[in-house]
C-alpha positions in Angstrom: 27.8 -23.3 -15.8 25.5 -25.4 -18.0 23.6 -23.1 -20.9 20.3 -23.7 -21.6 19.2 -25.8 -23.8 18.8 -24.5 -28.1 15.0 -24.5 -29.8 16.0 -25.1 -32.8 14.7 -22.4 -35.4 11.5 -20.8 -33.8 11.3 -17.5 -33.3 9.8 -14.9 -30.7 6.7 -14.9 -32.4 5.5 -18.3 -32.3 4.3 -20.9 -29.9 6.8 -22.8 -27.8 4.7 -25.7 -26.3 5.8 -28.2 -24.0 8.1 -31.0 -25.3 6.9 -33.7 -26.9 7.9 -36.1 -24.3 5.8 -34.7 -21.5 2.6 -36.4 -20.2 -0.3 -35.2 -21.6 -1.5 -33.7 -18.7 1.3 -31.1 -18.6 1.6 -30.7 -22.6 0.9 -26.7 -23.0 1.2 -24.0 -25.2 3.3 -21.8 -23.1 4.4 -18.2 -24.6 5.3 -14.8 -23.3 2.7 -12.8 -25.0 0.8 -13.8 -22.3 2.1 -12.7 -19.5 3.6 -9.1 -21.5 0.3 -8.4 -22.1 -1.3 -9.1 -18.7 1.8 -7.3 -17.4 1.1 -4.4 -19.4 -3.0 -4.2 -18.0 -0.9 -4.5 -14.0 1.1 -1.7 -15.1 -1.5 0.3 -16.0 -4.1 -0.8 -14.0 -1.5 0.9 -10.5 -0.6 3.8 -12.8 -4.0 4.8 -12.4 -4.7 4.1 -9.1 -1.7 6.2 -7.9 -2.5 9.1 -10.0 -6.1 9.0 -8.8 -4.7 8.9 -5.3 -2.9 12.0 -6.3 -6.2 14.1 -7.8 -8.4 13.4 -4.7 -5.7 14.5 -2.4 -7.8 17.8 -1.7 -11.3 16.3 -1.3 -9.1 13.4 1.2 -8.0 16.8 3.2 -11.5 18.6 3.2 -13.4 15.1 4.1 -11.5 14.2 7.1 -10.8 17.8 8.2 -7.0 17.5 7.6 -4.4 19.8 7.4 -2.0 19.6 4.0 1.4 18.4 6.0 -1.5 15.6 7.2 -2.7 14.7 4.1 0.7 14.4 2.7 1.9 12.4 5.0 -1.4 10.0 4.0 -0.1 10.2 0.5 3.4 9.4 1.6 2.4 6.1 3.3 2.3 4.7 -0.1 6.4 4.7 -0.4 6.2 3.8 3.4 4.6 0.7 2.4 6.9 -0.3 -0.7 9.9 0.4 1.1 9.3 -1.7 3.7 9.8 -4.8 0.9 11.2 -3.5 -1.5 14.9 -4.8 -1.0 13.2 -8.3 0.1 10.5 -8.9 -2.7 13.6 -7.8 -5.5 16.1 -10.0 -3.8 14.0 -13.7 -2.8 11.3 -12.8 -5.6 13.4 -14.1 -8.7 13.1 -17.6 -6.6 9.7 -18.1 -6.6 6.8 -17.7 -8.9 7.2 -14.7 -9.8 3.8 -14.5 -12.0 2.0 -15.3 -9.1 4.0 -12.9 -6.6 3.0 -10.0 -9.1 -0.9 -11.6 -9.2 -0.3 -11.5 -5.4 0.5 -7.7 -5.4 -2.0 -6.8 -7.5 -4.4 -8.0 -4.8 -2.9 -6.5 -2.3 -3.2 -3.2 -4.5 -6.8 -4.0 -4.4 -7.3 -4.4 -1.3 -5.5 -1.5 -0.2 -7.8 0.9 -2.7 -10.7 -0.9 -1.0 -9.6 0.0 2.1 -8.6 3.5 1.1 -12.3 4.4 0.1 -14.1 2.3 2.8 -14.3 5.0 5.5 -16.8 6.8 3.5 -19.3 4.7 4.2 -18.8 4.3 8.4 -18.9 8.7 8.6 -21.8 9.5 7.8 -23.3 12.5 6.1 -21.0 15.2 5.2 -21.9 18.3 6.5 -20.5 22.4 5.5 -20.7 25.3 7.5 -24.5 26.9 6.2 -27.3 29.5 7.3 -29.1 28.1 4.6 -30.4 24.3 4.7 -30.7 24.4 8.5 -34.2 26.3 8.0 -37.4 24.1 7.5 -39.1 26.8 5.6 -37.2 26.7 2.3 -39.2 30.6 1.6 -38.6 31.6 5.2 -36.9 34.7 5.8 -32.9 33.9 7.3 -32.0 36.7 9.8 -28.2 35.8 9.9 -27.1 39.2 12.2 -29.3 38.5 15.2 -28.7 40.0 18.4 -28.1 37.1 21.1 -30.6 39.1 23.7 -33.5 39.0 21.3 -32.8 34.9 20.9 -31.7 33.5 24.6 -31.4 29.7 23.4 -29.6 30.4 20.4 -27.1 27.5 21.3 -25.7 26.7 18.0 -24.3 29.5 17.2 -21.2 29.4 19.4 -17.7 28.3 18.2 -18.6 24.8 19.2 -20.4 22.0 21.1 -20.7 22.6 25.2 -18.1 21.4 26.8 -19.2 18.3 28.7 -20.5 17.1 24.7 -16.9 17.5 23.5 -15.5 14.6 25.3 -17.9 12.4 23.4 -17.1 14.0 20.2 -13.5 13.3 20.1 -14.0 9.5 20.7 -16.5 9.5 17.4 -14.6 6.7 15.8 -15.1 9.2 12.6 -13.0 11.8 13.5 -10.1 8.9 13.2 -10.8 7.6 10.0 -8.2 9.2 7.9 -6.0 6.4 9.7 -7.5 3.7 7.5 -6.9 5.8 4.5 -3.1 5.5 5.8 -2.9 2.3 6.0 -4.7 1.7 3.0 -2.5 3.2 0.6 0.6 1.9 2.7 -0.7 -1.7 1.6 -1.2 -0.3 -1.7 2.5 0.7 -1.9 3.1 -3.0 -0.6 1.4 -4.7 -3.3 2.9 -2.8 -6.0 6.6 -4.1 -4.9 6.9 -7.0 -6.6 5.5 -5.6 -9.9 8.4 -3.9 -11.4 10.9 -5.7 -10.4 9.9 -9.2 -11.1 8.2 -8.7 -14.2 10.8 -7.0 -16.2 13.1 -9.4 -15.0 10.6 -12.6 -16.1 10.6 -10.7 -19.6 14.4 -10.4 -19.9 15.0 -13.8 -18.5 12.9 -15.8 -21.2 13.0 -13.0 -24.6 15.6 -13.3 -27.1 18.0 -10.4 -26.6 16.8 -8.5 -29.7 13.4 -8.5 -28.6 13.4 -7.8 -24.8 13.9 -4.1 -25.4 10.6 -4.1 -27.5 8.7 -6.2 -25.2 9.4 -3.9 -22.2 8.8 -0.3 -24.3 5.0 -1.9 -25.0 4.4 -2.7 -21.5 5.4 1.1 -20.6 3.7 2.5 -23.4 0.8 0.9 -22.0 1.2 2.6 -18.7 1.5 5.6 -19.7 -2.6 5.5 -20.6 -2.5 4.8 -16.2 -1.8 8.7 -15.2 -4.0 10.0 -17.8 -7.0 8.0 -17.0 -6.5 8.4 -13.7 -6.7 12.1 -13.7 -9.3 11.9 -16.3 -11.1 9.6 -13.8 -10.4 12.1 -10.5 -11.6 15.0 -12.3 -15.0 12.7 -13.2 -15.4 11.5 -9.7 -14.6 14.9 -7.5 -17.7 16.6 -9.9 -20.1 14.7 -8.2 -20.9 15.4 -4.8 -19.9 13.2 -2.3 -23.1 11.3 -0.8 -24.4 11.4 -4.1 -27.6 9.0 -4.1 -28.4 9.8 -0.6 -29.3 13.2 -0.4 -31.3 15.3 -2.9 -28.5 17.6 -4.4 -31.0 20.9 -4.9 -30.6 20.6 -1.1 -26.4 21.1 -1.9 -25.8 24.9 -1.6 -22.5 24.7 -2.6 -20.9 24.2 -6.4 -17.0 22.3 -7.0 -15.6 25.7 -6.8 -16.5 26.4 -3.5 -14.0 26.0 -0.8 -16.2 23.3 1.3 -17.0 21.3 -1.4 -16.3 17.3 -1.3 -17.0 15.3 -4.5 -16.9 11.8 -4.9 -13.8 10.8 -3.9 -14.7 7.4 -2.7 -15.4 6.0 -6.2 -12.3 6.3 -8.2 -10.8 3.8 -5.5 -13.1 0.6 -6.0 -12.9 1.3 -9.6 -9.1 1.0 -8.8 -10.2 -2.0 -7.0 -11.7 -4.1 -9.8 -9.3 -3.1 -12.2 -6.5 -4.0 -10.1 -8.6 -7.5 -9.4 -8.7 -8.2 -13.0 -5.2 -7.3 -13.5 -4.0 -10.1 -10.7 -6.3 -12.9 -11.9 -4.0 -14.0 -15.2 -1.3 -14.5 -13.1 -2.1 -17.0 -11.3 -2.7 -19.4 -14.6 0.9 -18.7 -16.2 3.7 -20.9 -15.9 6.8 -20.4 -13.1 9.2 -20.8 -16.2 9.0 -20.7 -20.0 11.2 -22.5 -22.2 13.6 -20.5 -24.0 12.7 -18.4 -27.5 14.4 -18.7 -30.7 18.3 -18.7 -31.5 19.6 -15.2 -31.0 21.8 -13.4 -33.4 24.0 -12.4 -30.9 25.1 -15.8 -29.5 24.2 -18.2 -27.3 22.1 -17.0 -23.9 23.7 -16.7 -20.3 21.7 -18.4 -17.7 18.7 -16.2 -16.0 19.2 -14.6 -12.7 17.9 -17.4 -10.8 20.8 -19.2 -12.2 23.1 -16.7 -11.7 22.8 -16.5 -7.9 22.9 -20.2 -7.5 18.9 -21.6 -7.9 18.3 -23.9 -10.3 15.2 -24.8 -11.6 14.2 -26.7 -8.8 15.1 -25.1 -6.9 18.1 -26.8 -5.0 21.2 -24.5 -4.3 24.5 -24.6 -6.1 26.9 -23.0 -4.1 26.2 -24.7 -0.5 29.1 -23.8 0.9 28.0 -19.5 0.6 28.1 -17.5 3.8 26.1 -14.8 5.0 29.4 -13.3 5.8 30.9 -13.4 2.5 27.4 -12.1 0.8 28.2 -9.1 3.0 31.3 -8.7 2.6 30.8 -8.6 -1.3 27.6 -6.3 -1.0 30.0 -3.7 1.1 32.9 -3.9 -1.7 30.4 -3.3 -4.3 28.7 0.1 -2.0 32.3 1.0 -1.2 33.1 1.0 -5.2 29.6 2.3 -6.2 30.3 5.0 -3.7 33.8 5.7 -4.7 32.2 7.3 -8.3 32.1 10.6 -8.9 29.6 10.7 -11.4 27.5 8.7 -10.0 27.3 10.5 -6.5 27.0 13.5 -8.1 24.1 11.9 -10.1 22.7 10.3 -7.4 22.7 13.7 -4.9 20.6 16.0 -8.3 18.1 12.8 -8.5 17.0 13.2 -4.7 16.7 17.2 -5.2 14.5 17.2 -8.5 12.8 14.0 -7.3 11.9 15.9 -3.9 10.5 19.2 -6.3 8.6 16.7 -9.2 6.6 14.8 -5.9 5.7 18.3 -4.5 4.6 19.4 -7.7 2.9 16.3 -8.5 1.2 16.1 -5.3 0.3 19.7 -5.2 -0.6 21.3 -8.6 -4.0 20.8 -8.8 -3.9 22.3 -5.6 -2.3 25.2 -6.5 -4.5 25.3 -9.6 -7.8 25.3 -7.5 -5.9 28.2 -5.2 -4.1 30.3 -7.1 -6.5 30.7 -10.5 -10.1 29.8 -8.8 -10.6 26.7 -10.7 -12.3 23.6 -9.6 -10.5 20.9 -8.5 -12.5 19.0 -11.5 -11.0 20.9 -14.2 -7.6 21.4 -12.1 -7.2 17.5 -12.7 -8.9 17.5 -16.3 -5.8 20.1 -17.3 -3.1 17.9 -15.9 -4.3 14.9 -17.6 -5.4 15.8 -21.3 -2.7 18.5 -21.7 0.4 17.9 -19.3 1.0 14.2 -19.0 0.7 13.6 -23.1 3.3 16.2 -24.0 5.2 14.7 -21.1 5.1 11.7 -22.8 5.4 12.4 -26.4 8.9 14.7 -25.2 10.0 11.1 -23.4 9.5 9.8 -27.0 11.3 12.0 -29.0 14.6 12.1 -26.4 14.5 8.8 -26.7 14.6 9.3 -31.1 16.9 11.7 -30.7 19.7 9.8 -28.5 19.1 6.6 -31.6 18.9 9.0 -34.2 22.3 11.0 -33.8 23.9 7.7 -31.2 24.4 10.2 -28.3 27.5 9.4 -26.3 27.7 9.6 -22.5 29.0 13.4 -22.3 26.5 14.3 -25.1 23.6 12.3 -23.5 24.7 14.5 -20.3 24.7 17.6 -22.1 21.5 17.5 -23.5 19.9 16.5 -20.0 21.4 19.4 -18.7 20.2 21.9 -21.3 16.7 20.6 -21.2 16.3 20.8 -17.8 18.0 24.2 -17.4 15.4 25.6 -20.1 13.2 23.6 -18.6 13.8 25.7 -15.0 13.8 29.2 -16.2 10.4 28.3 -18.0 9.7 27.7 -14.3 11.1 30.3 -13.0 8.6 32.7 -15.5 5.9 30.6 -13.8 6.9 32.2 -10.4 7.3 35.6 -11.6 4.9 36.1 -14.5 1.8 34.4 -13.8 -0.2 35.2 -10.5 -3.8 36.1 -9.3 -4.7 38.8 -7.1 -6.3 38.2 -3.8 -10.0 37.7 -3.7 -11.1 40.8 -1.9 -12.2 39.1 1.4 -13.4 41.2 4.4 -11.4 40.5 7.4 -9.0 38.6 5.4 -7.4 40.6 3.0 -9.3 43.6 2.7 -10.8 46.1 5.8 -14.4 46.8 6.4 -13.0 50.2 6.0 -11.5 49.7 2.4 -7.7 49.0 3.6 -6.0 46.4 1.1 -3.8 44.1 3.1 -3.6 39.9 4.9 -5.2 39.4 8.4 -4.3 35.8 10.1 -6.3 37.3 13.4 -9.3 35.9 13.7 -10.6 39.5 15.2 -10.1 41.6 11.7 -13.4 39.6 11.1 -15.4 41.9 13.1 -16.2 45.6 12.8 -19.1 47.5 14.4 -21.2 47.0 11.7 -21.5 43.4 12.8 -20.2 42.9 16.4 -23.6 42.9 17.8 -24.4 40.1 15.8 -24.1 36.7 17.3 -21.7 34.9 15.0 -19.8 31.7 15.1 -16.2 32.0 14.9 -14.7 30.0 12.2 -17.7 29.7 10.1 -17.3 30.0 6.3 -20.3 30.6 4.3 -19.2 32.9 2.0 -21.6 35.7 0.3 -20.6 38.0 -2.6 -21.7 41.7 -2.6 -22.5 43.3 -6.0 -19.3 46.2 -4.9 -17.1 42.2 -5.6 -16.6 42.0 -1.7 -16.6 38.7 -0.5 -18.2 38.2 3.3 -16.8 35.0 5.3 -20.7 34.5 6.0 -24.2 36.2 5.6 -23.8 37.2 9.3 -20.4 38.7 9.5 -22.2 40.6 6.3 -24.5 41.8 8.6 -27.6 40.5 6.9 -31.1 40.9 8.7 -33.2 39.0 5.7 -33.2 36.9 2.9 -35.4 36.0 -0.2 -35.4 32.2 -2.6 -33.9 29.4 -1.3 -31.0 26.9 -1.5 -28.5 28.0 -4.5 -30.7 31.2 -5.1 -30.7 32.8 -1.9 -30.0 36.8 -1.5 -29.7 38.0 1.8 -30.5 41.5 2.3 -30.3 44.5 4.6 -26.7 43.9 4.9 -25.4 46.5 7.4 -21.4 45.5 6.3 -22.2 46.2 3.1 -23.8 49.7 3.6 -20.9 50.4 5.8 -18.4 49.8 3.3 -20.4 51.5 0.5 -22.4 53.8 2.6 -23.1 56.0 -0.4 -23.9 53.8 -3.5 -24.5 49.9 -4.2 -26.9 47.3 -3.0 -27.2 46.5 0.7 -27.9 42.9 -1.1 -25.2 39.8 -1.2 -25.9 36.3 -2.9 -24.3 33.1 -1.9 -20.9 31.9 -2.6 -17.5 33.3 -3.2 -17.0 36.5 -5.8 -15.6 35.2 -9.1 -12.3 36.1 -10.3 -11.9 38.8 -12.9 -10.7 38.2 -16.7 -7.0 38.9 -16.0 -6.7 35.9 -14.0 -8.3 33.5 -16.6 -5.4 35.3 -19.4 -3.0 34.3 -16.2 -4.4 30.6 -15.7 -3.9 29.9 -19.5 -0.5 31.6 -19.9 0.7 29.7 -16.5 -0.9 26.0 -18.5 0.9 26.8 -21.6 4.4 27.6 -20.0 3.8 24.6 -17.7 3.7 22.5 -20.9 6.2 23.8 -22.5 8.6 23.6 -19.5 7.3 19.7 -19.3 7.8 18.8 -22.7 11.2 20.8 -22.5 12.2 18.3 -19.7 10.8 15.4 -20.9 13.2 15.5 -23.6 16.5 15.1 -21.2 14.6 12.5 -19.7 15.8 9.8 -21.0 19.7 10.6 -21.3 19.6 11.4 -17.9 18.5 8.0 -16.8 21.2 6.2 -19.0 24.0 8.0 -18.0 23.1 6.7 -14.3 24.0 3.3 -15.5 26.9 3.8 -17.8 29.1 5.9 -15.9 29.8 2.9 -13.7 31.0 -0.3 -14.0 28.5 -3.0 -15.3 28.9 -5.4 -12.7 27.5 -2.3 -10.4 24.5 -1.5 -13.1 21.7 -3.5 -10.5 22.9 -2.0 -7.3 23.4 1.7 -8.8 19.6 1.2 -9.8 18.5 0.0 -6.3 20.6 2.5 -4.4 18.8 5.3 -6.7 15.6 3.3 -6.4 15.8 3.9 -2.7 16.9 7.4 -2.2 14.7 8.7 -4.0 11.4 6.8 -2.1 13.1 7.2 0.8 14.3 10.8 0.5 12.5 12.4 -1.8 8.9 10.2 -2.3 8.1 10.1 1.6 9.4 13.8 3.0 8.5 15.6 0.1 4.5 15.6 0.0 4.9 16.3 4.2 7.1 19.4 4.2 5.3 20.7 1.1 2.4 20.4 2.9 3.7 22.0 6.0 4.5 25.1 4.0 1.7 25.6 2.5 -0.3 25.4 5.8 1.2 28.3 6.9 0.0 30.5 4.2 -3.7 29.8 5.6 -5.9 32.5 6.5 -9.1 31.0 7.2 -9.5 28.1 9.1 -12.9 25.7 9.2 -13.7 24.5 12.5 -14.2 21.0 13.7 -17.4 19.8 15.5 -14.7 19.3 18.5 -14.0 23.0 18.1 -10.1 21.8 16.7 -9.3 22.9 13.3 -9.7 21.6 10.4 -9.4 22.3 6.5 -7.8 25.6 5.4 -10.5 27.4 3.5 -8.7 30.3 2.0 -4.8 30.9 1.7 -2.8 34.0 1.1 -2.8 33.3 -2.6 0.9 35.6 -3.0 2.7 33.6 -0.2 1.3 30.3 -1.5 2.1 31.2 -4.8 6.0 32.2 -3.6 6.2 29.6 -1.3 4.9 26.7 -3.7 6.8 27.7 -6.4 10.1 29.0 -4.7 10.8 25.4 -3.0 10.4 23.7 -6.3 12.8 26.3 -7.7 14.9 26.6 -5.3 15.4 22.4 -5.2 15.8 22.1 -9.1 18.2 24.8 -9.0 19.9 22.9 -6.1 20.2 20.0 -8.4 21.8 22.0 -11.6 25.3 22.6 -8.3 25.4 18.7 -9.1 24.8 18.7 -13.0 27.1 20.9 -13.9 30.1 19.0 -11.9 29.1 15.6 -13.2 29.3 17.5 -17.1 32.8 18.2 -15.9 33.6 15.2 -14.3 32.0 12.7 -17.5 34.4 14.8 -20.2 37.5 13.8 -18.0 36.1 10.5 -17.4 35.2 9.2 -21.1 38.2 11.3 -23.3 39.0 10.8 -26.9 41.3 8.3 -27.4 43.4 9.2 -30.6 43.4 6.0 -32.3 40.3 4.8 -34.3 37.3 4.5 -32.0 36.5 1.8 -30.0 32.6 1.6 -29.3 32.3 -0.1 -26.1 35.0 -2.6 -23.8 34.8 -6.1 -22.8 33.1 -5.9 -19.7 35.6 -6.7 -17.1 35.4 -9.2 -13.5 34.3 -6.8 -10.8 37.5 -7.1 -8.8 39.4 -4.9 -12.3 36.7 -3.0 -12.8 36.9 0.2 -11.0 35.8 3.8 -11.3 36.7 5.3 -14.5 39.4 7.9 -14.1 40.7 10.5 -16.6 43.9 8.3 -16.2 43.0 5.9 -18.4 43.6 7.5 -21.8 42.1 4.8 -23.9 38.6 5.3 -22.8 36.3 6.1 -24.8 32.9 8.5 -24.6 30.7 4.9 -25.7 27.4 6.0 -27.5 23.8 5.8 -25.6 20.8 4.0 -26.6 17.3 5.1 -25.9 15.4 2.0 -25.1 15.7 -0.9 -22.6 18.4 -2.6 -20.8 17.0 -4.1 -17.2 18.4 -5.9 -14.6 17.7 -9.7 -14.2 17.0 -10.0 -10.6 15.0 -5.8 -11.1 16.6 -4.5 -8.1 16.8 -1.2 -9.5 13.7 -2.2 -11.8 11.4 0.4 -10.0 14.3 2.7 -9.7 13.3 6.8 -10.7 15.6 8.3 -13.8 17.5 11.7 -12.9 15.4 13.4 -14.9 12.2 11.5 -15.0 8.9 12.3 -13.0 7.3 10.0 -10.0 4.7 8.8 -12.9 7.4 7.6 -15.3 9.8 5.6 -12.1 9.6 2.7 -13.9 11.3 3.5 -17.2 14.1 0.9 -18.1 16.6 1.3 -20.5 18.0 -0.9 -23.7 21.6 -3.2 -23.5 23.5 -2.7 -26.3 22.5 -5.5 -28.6 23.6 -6.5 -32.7 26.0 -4.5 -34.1 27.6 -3.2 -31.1 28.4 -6.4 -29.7 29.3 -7.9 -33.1 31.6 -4.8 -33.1 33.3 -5.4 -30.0 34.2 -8.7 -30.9 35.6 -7.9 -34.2 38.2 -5.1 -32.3 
């Protein structure tokens, strides 16, 4: 195989322009700096339009009426969409232009967050279930109990439209426009394929060895501003109420905390949009191929992937004579050997468990945030953003240190994975057992009108005789607060005969519910909106956000080691399809069930159920706090703990796999052809435990390039890992 051609004495840093030879039209500066740093704004620029896809999640559910296993499965289209090309765009990509394939994807990103915020302006108005702006008389006195004999036509106060009206309300082309949400984010899980995978692998291929590593860590640096910004920017957006700019918000009865509240939601996505535009245009001006950086230290540079597989530079085959046959027949050998290691099916089987509890949680917490501790879903995402995701990424950091510092070696790199994360799980654990909320004392719901504490799913426990002569409609949530801390589903399951002020400020009054549960003593009075939570579950909200960091930065630190051992507990030649088997089970099994069974579970914790203009149901309103808080929290234990079956195993299995040897120490083999090479057994007494490195070792040809660490989070699936590079290779050729 020819080598490429020497440069003489440049380095990284400076300009390689065309030769001097060329016409004039094509003479060019051409450089990587370039294309790393347009890379880098790609990078970032999908990191935050994933994580903003991730904080609107709730307002997606409560705009389109959706249930959470629905909603889910809209934010699950995403790894539909990029598994669908994922194996194609990694394998043809590295034989095309691969800067413009990325500047392609990055406008298909666009358009897919165009097309995921689009529906909002084909629905209309958004409307919530209120006594309160329906009146024309903003001082008028609102009789919410009335008695359906005093007002014969009062139509709109039944549990839905009339029946021959409902026909033509389930073919409002609104009522299906969640669909375009789906496919929106599934093309934005298309677009992003080509990203990873083929611009690592353009870095790799045309950096000298000694500088790759640094190249890649600034384009991931970069992106890990993308899930902070794009929380930052969700918790901006879902503050402002939704059709804000067409309706006069002193009109909006309703503040973020309240349970039918919609913000903004829309405009995180075509800010997604033009930043994802921007980030595709550079593309498109830089070259297919760059000519190759200084001499490296290390020795003369193998040919790039393209090469490898038999493409030269234009294009034209090598090997004409390759079958499909034989392709497969090799691509079974290699699954069959792959397969056939321990350690790495062990690995592979604890990835897919803590991958399926980190998307749950992901997808979820600012959920569970807004549920369990009464917090808007603004400062829910605000939390996760400013206070998680950095210590996140400063404990990626310093695992990363720590494994150069001290030169971790494979069973000590798997050691300290394990003991993070463990710690990292009973900090959990606490989470599920120490820090909880009491119910918000609902009538019907989870307290009696007669003062009984308990959970009510029936839709009767609603009504007592205090307000069964009032013509209510069923489903309704309007929620009033009594000065006893009593929270009424609405003024007129309260029982309310009058009212005073208007829109945010108005107190209904003569409130026969509320003289029957405190017939002695208390206003008959209640004011709009749900009863606040007392002190003791603000102390619980911050105890539950410092353990929650903790237990992040905790397993941030094992990060790292647990994403190299994935690659050096098999052979080499393996290294690229380890990476995309990984890469794929966890989308497939872990990114795409996870946010939908999650979801499923957590819709049965519902008590309260909003209606649909169709009369179907529609957003949960109000959950059984306890069982959401068990059932949340006790899946995502219950799968990490899963994982730890596997971990400690693969410990086991790594000692007897990289032994000792008692001669002096050998730091790493000669890589071997792939027909020696197979798994490393405990038989082979002259292995040695070879040290890890922190940093970045990826692919050429990236199939594995948007592969998920062990221990690494959805947000950090892209983290790639250093070769071993100067002295150990110097080393190796010196034993």
């Amino acid at each position: 195989m020819d080598s490429w051609s020497q440069s003489g004495g440049m380095t990284s840093q400076q300009s390689l322009c065309s030769p001097d030879n060329a016409p004039k039209s094509k003479r060019r500066c051409s450089t990587l700096q370039p294309f790393i740093m347009a890379l880098a704004f790609a990078y970032f620029s999908k990191a935050l339009a994933g994580t903003y896809m991730k904080s609107a999640i709730t307002q997606i559910e409560r705009r389109f009426e959706l249930s959470t296993a629905l909603v889910g499965l809209v934010d699950g289209s995403f790894e539909i969409g990029n598994l669908l090309f994922l194996v194609l765009v990694s394998h043809f990509g590295a034989r095309l232009h691969r800067p413009r394939l990325i500047g392609m994807g990055c406008f298909l990103m666009a358009a897919g967050s165009f097309l995921t915020g689009l529906p909002h302006f084909f629905m209309g108005r958004y409307t919530y279930d209120t006594v309160v702006h329906s009146q024309n008389n903003d001082n008028a006195s609102i009789a919410a109990c009335v008695d359906p004999l005093d007002l014969p036509d009062m139509q709109d106060a039944q549990t839905g439209p009339p029946v021959e009206d409902r026909t033509v309300c389930v073919k409002d082309p609104s009522s299906h426009m969640w669909i375009y949400v789906f496919l929106g984010n599934a093309l934005r899980g298309v677009g992003e394929t080509p990203v990873t995978p083929l611009g690592i692998s353009y870095i790799d291929d045309y950096a000298r060895v000694e500088n790759s590593p640094f190249y890649i860590a600034c384009v991931h640096t970069v992106s890990l501003l993308g899930p902070m910004c794009g929380f930052l920017l969700g918790s901006y957006c879902v503050k402002l109420y939704v059709d804000i700019g067409y309706v006069d918000l002193e009109s909006v009865t309703i503040s973020p905390k309240d349970a039918r509240w919609v913000g903004a939601w829309w405009m995180g996505f075509f800010i997604s949009t033009a930043l994802l535009l921007l980030s595709g245009i550079p593309f498109w001006f830089l070259p297919r191929s760059l000519p190759e950086q200084g001499p490296e230290v290390e020795g003369p540079r193998t040919h790039p992937p393209a090469a490898q597989e038999g493409i030269l530079d234009n294009n034209v085959p090598r090997n004409h004579d390759v079958k499909p046959t034989d392709v497969t027949k090799g691509l079974l050998e290699s699954l069959k050997q792959l397969l056939g290691t321990p350690a790495y099916v062990l690995l592979l089987c604890a990835g897919v468990l803590r991958f399926n509890s980190l998307m749950g949680l992901f997808t979820f917490k600012a959920k569970y945030i807004e549920q369990q501790f009464g917090q808007s879903a603004s400062r829910a995402n605000f939390v996760i953003g400013v206070l998680t995701l950095p210590v996140f990424a400063v404990g990626i950091f310093l695992g990363g240190l720590l494994m150069k510092r001290y030169r971790l070696s494979v069973v000590s790199g798997a050691l300290l994975s394990f003991v993070t994360s463990f710690v990292a799980f009973l900090l959990f654990l606490l989470l599920h057992l120490g820090t909880k909320c009491d119910h918000v004392a609902v009538a019907g719901l989870t307290v009696s009108y007669n003062g009984t504490v308990g959970v009510w799913h029936s839709e009767d426990a609603e009504w007592a005789e205090c307000n069964r002569a009032c013509s209510c409609p069923l489903g309704a949530w309007d929620p009033v607060c009594s000065e006893s801390g009593i929270t009424y589903t609405s003024p007129c399951t309260a029982g309310c005969l009058g009212s005073t002020g208007s829109s945010k400020n108005t107190v209904f009054h003569n409130c026969s519910c509320v003289s029957h549960f405190y017939p002695e003593e208390g206003s008959t009075s209640v004011r709009l909106g749900q009863c606040p939570r007392g002190n003791d579950c603000i102390r619980s909200f911050t105890s539950y956000m410092a353990i929650s960091v903790l237990s992040s930065f905790i397993s941030a630190l094992g990060a790292m080691p647990g994403y190299m051992i994935s690659i050096r507990c098999i052979a080499p030649e393996l290294k690229s399809l380890a990476l995309g088997i990984q890469a794929l089970a966890n989308r497939a099994l872990g990114g795409l069930p996870a946010p939908v069974y999650f979801g499923a579970l957590i819709d049965t914790t519902c008590l309260k159920w909003a209606k649909t203009r169709c009369g179907g149901r529609g957003a949960c309103r109000m959950y059984d706090s306890n069982m959401y808080r068990m059932i949340f929290l006790g899946l995502i234990n219950i799968l990490n703990g899963s994982a730890h079956l596997f971990l400690i195993p693969l410990l086991i299995v790594l000692k007897r796999q990289f032994q000792k040897p008692a001669g002096p120490l050998q730091t790493l083999q000669e890589p071997q052809p792939l027909r020696d090479l197979g798994p490393r057994t405990p038989s082979a007494p002259n292995q040695e435990d070879p040290p890890l490195h922190p940093a970045l070792d990826m692919d050429k040809g990236g199939a594995g390039g948007s592969s998920l660490g062990e221990m690494a989070p959805p947000l950090m699936n892209d983290i790639p890992v250093q070769r071993a590079t100067g002295g150990e290779e110097e080393e190796v050729r010196t034993t």
